[in-house]
KOLTILUM-999635 format. One line per field, with one value per residue (C-alpha): x, y, z; residue in one letter; residue number from 0. Coordinates in Angstrom, 1 decimal. Layout:
% residues N
X: X  ...
Y: Y  ...
Z: Z  ...
res: A  ...
n: NUM  ...
% end
This chain:
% residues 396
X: -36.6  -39.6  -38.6  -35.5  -37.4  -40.0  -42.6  -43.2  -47.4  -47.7  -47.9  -45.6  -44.2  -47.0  -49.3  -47.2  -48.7  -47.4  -46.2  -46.8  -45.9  -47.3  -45.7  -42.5  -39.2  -38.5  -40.2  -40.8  -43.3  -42.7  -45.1  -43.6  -41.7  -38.1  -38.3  -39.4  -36.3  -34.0  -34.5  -34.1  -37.3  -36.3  -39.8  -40.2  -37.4  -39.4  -42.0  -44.7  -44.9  -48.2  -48.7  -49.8  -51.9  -54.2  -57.0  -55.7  -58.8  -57.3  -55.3  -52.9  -53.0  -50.9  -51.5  -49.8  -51.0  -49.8  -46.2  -47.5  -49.1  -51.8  -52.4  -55.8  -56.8  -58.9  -61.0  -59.7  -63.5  -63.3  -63.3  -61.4  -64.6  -64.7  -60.9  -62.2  -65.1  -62.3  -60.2  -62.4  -62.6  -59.0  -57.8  -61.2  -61.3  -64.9  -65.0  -65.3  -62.7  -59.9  -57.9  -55.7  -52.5  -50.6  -47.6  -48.7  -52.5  -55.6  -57.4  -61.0  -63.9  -65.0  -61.4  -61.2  -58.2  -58.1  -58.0  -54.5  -52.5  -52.5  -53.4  -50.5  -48.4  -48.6  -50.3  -48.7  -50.9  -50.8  -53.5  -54.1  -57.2  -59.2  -59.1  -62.0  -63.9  -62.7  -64.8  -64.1  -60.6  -58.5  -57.0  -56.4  -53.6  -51.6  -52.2  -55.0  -54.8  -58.0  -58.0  -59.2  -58.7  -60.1  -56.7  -55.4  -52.1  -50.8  -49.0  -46.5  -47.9  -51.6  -52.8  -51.9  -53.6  -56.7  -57.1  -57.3  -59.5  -62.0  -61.8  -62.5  -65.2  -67.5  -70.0  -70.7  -71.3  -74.0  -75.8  -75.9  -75.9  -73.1  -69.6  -67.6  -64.1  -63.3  -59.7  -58.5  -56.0  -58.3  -57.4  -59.7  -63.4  -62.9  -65.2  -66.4  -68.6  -70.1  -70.9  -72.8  -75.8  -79.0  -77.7  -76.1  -77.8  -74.8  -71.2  -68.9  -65.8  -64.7  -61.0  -59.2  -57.7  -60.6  -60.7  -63.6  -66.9  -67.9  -71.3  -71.5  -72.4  -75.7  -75.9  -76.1  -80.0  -80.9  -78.5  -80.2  -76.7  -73.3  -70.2  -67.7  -65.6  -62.5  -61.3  -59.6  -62.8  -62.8  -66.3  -65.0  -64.4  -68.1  -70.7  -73.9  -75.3  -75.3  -75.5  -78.8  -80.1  -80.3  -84.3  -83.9  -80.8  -81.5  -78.2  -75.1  -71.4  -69.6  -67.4  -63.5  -63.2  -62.3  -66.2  -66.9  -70.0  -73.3  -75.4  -79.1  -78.8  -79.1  -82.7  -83.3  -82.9  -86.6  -86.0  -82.7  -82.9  -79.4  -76.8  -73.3  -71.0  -69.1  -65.5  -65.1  -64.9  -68.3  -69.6  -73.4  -76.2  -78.5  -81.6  -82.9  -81.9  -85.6  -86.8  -85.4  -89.0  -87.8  -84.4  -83.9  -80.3  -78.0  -74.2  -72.5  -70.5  -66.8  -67.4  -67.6  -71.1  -71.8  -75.8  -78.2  -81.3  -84.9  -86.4  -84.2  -87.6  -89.6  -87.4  -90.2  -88.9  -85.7  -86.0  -82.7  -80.1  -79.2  -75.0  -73.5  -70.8  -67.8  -69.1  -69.2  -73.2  -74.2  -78.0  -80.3  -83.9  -86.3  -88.9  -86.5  -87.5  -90.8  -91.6  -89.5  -91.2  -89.7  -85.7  -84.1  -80.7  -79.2  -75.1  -74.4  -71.0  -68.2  -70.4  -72.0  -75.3  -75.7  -77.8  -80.0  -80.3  -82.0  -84.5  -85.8  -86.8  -90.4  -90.7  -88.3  -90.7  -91.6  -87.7  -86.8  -89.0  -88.0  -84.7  -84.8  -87.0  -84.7  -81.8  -84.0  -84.8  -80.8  -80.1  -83.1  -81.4  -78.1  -76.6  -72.8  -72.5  -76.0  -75.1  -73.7  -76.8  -75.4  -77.0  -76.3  -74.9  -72.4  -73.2  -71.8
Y: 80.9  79.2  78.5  76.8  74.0  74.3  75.4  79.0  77.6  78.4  81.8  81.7  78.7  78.0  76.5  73.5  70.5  68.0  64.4  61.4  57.6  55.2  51.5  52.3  52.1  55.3  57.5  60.6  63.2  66.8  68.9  71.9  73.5  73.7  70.3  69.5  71.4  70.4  66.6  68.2  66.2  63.3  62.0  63.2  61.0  57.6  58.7  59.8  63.5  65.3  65.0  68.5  67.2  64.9  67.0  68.2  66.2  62.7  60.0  57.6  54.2  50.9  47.8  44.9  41.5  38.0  39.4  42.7  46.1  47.3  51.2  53.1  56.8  57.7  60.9  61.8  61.4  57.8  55.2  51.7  49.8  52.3  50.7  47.1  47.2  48.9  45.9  43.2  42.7  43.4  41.0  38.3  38.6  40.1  42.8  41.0  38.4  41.6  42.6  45.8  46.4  49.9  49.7  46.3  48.1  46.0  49.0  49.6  49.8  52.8  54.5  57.7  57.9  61.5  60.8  58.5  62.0  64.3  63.0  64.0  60.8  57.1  55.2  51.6  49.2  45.2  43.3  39.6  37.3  35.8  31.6  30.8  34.2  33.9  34.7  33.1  30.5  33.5  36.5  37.4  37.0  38.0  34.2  32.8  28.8  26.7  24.8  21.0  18.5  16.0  16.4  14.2  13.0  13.5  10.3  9.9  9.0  9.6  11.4  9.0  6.3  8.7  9.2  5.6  4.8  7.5  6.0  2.4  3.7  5.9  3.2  2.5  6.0  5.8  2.4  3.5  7.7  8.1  9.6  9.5  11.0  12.6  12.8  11.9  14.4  16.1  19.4  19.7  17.6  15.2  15.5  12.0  13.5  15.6  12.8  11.0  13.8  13.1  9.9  11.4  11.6  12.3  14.0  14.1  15.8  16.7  17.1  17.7  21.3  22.1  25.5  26.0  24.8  25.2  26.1  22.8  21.0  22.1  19.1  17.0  17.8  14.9  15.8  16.0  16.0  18.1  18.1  20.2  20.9  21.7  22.4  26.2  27.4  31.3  33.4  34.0  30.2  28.9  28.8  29.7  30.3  26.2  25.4  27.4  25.2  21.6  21.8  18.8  19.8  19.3  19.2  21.2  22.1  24.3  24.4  25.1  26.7  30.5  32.1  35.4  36.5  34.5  35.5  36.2  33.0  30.8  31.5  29.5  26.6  25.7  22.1  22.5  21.0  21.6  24.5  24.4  27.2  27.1  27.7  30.7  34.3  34.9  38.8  38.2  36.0  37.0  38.4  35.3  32.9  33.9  31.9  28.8  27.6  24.1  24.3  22.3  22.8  26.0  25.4  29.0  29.1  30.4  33.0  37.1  36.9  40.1  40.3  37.8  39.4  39.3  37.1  34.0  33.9  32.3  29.2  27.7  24.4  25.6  22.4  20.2  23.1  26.5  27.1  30.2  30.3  32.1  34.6  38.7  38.9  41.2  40.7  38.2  39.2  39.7  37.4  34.4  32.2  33.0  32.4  29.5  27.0  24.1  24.8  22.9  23.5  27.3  27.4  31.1  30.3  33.1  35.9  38.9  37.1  36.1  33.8  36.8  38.1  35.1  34.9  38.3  37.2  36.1  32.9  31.7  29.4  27.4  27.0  26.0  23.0  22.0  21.9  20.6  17.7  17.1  16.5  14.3  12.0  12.0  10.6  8.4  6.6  7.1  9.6  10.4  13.5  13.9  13.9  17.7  20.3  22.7  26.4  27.2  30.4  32.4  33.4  37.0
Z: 91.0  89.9  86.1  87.6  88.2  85.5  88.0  86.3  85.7  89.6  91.0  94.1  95.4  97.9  95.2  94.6  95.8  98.1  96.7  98.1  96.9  98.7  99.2  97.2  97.5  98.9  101.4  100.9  101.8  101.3  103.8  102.0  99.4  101.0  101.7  97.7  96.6  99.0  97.8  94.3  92.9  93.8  93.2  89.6  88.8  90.2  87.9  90.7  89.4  88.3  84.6  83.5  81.0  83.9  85.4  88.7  91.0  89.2  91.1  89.4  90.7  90.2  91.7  91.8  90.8  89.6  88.6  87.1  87.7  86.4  85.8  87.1  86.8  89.8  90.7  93.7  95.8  94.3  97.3  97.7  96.8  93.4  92.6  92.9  90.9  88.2  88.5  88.4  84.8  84.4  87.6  87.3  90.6  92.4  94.4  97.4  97.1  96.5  98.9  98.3  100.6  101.3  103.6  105.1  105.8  103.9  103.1  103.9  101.2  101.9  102.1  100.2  98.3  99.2  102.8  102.3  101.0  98.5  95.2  92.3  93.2  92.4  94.7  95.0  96.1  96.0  95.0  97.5  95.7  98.2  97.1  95.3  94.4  90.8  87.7  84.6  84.3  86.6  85.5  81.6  79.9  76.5  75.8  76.0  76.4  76.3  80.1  80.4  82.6  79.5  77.2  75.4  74.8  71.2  69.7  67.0  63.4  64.9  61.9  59.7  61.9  62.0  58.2  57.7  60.7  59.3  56.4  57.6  59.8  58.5  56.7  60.4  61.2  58.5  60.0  63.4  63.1  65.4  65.4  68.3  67.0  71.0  71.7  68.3  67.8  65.2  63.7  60.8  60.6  58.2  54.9  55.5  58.8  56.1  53.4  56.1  55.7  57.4  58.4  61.9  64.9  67.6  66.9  69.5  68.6  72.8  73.5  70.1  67.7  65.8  65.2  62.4  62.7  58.6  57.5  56.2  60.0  58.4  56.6  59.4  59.8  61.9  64.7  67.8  70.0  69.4  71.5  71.6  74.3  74.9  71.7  70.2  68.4  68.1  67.5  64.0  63.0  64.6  61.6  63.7  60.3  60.1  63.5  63.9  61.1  62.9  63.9  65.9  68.4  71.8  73.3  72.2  74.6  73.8  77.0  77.2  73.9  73.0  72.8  74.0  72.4  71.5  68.9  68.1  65.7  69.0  69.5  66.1  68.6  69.6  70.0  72.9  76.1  77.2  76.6  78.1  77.1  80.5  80.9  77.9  78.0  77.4  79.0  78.2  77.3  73.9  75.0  72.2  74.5  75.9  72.6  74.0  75.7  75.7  77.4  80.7  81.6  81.5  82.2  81.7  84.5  84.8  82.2  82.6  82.5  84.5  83.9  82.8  80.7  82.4  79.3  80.7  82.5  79.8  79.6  82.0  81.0  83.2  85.5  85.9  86.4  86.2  87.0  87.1  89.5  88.8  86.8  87.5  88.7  90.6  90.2  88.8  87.1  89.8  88.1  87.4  90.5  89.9  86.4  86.4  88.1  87.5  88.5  91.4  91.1  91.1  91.4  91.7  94.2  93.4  92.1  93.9  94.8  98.3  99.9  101.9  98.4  96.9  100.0  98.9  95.1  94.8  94.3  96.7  98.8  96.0  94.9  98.0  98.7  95.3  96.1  99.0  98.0  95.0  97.4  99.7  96.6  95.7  99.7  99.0  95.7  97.5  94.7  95.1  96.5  98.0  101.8  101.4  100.9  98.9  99.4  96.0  96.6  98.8  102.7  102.4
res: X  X  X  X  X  X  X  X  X  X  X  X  X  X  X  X  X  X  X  X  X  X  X  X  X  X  X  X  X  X  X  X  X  X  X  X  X  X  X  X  X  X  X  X  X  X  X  X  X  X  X  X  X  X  X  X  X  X  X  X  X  X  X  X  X  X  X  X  X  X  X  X  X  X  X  X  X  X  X  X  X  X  X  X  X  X  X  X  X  X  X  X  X  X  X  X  X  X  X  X  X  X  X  X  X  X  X  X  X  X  X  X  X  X  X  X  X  X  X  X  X  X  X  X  X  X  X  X  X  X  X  X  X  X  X  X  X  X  X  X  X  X  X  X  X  X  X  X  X  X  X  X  X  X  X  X  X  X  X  X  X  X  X  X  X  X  X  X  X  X  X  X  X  X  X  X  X  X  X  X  X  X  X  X  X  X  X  X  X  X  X  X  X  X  X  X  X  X  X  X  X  X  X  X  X  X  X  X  X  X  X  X  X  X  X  X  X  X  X  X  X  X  X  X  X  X  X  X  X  X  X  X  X  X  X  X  X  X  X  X  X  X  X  X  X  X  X  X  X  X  X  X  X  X  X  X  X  X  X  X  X  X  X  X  X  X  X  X  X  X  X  X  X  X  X  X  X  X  X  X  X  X  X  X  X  X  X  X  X  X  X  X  X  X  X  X  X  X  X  X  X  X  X  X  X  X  X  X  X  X  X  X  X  X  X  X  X  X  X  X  X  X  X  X  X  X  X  X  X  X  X  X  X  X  X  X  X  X  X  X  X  X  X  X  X  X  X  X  X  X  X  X  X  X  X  X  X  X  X  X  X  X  X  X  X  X  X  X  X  X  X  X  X  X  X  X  X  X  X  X  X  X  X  X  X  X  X  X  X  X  X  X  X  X  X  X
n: 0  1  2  3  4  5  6  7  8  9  10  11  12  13  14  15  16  17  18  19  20  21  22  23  24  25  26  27  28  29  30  31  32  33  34  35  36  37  38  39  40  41  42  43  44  45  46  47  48  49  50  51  52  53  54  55  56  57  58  59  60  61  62  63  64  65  66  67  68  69  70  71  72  73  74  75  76  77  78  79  80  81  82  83  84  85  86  87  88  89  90  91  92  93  94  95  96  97  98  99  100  101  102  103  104  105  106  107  108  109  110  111  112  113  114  115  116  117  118  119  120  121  122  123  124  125  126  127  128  129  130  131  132  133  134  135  136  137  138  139  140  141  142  143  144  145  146  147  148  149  150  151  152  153  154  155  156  157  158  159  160  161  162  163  164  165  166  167  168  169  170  171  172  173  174  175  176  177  178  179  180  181  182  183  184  185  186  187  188  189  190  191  192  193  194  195  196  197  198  199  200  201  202  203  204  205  206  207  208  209  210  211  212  213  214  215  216  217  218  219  220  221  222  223  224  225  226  227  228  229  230  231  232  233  234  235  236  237  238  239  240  241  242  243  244  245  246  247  248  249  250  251  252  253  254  255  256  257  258  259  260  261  262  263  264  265  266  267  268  269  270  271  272  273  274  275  276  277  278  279  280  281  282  283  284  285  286  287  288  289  290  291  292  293  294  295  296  297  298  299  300  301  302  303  304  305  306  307  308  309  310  311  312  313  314  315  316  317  318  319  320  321  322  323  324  325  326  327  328  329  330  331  332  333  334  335  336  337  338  339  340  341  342  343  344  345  346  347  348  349  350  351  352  353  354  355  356  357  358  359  360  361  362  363  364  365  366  367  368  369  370  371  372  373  374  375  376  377  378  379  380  381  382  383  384  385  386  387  388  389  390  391  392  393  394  395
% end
């Protein structure tokens, strides 16, 4: 009898659907009822059933990847290629650099999953990165740990050693407007930064545990250069209140630190050159940074950037470098070569953007002679590096 097994929603027996798991640890694949029953369910009890309450058209989907699976619901129309564009911001891997497995099979992009069975079971698939098609520092995790290759080595009694040396040094700070306090095993700024006033022209603070950037860097109104990389600063803990007050800032990094928003407070910035916010987990760009007329060099690679917006286009100045690699692009604003008539260098390696793309942008004439006359002048002066052209982007 139907209600034996619960099935009492169905009018005969005929209506049940047919199971399929894909990649487990069991085969099984009833092509009709008798065979269902005879196995007893066997399936329901590896948790592939139907869940009455998912719309019947839906596919459930786990893949496997770095040690653990990740959970999709699918319409059942929805193709391989549909899958990957789901998992890139989960996995931080592009579309193109996935690769999803079913019984040993790399499945095709344009694979429906309703063509692979019926669709009330669990597929299993397994999830293979190609190397190097990574956007952002590789795939999230519960953790999140700030990456550098610039760390330093704590040492016993250092803090002690640093109070005193602060102490002893910042008279000199005030004579000659610079503080250079990288890889000193700081945790908090020390207030003596902020006695020095107008007196600082260059902070660099790289490679140490500061986690709040007061409202008080204000202060510093002469700066014209701020550094701080690779350090545990959180959205929440960065004062852009005070760091969009320093009228004379031309350069400020932010690289390998926690960010993943920048706000409309940037565009107070008239007077930067250079921006580099690579290596956070930064999803956009602030339409202000359009304000930013005078800005030369954009580092905001190895983010989640998945879009840049079309006002980037007014920073004409745009004329050292533009790097954006390892990011989630897809597209670029169809007036960027064009309007920015200055920029040499574009690194868009490991996102979306190919090379036969960029040739269709207007304006890609004039960038190309300028970048390849820039790398003629680098083999000229015998730069390091300058024998490889780089393309600047991806084949395919």
């Amino acid at each position: 009898e139907p209600k034996t097994y619960g099935l009492d929603r169905f009018v005969n027996l005929k209506k049940i659907p047919t199971y399929v798991c894909i990649d487990s640890n069991y085969s099984c694949t009833s092509s009709s009822v008798t065979t269902a029953l005879s196995l007893g369910f066997q399936m329901a009890t590896n948790g592939a059933t139907a869940d009455r309450s998912d719309p019947i058209n839906n596919v459930k989907i786990s893949v496997k990847f770095n040690g653990r699976s990740i959970p999709i619901n699918l319409s059942v129309d929805s193709t391989v290629k549909d899958l990957k564009y789901l998992l890139q911001p989960l996995t931080d891997v592009l579309p193109r650099g996935q690769k999803l497995i079913s019984k040993g099979k790399i499945l095709d992009d344009e694979e429906k999953f309703s063509s692979l069975g019926t669709y009330n079971g669990i597929y299993k698939l397994q999830l293979i990165a190609s190397q190097g098609l990574h956007q952002g520092s590789g795939p999230i995790k519960n953790e999140t740990t700030v990456a550098s290759n610039l760390r330093r080595v704590p040492e016993t009694g250092r803090r002690e050693k640093q109070v005193t040396l602060v102490k002893s040094q910042s008279k000199r700070w005030k004579l000659t407007g610079v503080i250079a306090l990288s890889n000193s095993d700081v945790k908090v700024i020390p207030h003596e930064v902020w006695n020095c006033g107008s007196s600082i022209r260059f902070l660099d603070l790289n490679c140490n545990s500061i986690q709040d950037i007061p409202e008080a860097i204000g202060g510093l109104s002469s700066l014209q250069k701020l550094l701080l990389n690779a350090n545990c600063i959180k959205d929440e803990f960065l004062s852009w209140k005070g760091i969009s007050s320093l009228k004379s800032l031309s350069f400020l990094s932010l690289s390998q630190n926690l960010l993943t928003s920048l706000p409309s407070d940037l565009g107070a910035l008239t007077t930067l050159k250079e921006l580099h916010v690579a290596n956070n987990q930064l999803t956009c760009l602030p339409d202000e940074i359009g304000l930013l007329l005078h800005l030369e060099v954009l580092e905001a690679n190895d983010n989640r950037i998945r879009a840049i917006p079309s006002c980037i286009g007014n920073c004409s100045s745009l004329v050292e470098a533009l790097h954006l690699h390892n990011n989630g692009l897809k597209s670029l604003p169809s007036t960027l070569l064009k309007n920015c008539t200055h920029l040499s260098t574009l690194d868009l390696h490991g996102t979306e953007i190919t090379m036969d793309m960029l040739r269709e942008f207007e304006g890609w004439e004039s960038f190309d002679e300028r970048r390849v006359l820039k790398h003629s002048k680098q083999l000229a002066f015998r730069v390091k590096g300058a024998s490889y052209f780089d393309e600047g982007a991806d084949k395919r």
